[in-house]
C-alpha positions in Angstrom: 173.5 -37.4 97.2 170.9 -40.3 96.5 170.5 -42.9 94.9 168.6 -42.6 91.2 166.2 -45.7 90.0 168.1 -47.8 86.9 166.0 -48.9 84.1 166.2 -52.3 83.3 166.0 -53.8 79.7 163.6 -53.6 78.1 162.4 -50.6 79.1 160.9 -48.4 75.9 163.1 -45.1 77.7 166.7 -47.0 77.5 165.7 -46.3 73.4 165.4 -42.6 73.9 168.2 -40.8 72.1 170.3 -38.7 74.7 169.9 -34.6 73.8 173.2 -32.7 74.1 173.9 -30.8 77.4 173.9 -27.2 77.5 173.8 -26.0 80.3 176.5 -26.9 83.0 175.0 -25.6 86.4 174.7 -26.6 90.1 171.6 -29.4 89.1 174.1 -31.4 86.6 176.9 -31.4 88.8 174.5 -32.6 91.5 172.8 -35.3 88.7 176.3 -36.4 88.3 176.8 -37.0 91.7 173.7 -39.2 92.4 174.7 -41.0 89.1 178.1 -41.9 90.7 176.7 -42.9 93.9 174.4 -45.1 92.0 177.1 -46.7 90.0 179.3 -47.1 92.8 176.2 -48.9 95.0 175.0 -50.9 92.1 177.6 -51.7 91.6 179.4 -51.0 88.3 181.7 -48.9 86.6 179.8 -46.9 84.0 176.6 -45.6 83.8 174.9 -43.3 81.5 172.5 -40.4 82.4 169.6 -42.6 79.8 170.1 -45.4 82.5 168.4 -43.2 85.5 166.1 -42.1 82.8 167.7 -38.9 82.1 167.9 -38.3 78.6 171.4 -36.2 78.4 174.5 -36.9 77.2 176.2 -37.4 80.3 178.1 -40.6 81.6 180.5 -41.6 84.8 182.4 -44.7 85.0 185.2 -45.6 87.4 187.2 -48.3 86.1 189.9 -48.4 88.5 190.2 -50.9 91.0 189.9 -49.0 94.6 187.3 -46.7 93.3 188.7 -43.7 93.5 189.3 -42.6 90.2 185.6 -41.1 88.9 184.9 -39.3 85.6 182.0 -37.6 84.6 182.1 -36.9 80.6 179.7 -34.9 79.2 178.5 -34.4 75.3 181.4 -37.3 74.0 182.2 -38.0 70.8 184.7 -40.5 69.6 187.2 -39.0 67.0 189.2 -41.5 66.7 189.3 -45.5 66.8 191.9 -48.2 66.4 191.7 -52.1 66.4 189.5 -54.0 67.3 188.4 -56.6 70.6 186.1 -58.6 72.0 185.0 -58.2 75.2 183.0 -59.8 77.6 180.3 -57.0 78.8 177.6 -56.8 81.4 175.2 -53.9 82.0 173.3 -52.0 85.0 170.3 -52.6 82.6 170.4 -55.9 82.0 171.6 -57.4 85.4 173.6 -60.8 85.8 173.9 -61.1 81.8 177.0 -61.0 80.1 178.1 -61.4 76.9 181.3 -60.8 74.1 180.9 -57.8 72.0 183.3 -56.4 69.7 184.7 -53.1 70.2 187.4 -50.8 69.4 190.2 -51.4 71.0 192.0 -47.6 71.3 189.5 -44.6 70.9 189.9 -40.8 71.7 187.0 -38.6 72.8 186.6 -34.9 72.3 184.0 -33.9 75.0 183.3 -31.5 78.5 183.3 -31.9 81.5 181.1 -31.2 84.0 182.1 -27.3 84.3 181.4 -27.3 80.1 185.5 -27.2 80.1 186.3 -29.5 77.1 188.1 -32.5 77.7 190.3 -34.6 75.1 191.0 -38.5 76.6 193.0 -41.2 74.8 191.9 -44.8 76.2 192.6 -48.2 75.5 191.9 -51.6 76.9 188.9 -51.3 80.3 188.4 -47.7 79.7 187.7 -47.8 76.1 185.1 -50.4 76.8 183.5 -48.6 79.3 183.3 -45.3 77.5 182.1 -46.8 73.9 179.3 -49.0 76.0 177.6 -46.4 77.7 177.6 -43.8 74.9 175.7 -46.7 73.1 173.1 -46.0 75.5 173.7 -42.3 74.7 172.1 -43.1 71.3 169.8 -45.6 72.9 171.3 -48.8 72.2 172.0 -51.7 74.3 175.0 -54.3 74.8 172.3 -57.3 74.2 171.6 -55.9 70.3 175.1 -56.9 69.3 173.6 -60.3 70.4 171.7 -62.5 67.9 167.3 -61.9 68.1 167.5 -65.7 69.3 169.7 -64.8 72.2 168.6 -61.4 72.7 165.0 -62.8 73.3 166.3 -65.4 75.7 167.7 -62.5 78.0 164.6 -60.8 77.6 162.6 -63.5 79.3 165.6 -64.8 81.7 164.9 -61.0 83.1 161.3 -60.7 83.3 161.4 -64.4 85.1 163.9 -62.8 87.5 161.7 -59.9 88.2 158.5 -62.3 88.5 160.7 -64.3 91.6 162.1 -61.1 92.9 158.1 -59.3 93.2 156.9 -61.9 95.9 159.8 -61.2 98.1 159.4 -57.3 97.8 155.8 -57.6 98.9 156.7 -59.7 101.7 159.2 -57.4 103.1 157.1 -54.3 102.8 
């Protein structure tokens, strides 16, 4: 396994619609993998295949709290949703930045999994989150464009100063 680059907003690719998957063979199980590993060293608990610049519908997540518990979901769809919550979100993307956004609060999913077995999944409260924010990024949307153009602006810059600081110290290490 290794570890896979994440693209950071605002990256042009984290707008690129996600194609559906259609073929399930040793190189997606293997994608999957390295997208895991990635997610757990990051670290987070969701990530989308669009994130490592892979433009598939394909996600894992791990929401539980020893780790242990990973899915890989492949070609989701929600079919149902019920209520509705606000959340406070953060994303691989867009790191140290966090914000409420409203989501649904119970969804199912008809999708496959990694064998191109299909999968049905009820999930509510952490899990719902996680599974509606990264197949926004299926679709090539972002957690920061439920945000205002003011704020979402603000983030934008907040980032590229953070990456103008964090450049020196790369260079100096190297």
């Amino acid at each position: 396994m290794s570890l896979l680059p994440i693209l950071e907003f605002p990256d042009p690719r984290l707008r690129t619609k996600a194609l559906p998957v259609t073929k399930f063979d040793a190189a997606l199980k293997k994608l999957a993998d390295d997208m895991l590993q990635t997610m757990y060293e990051a670290p987070g608990i969701g990530l989308a295949a669009s994130q490592v610049d892979r433009h598939i519908q394909m996600l894992v997540l791990d929401v539980s709290e020893e780790k242990n518990a990973p899915m890989i979901i492949v070609n989701p769809r929600i079919v149902e949703r019920e209520g509705s919550e606000t959340c406070q979100e953060g994303c691989l993307s867009v790191p140290g930045i966090f914000a409420d956004v409203d989501r649904a609060e119970r969804i199912r999913i008809a999708a496959q999994d990694v064998k191109g077995m299909p999968i049905e999944l009820a999930a509510d409260g952490l899990l719902a989150v996680c599974i509606q924010h990264e197949m926004d990024h299926l679709v090539g949307k972002l957690f920061v464009d439920y945000l205002s153009p003011l704020k979402r602006e603000m983030v934008r810059k907040k980032l590229e100063k953070q990456r103008r600081h964090a450049e020196p110290a790369l260079t100096a290490s190297a």
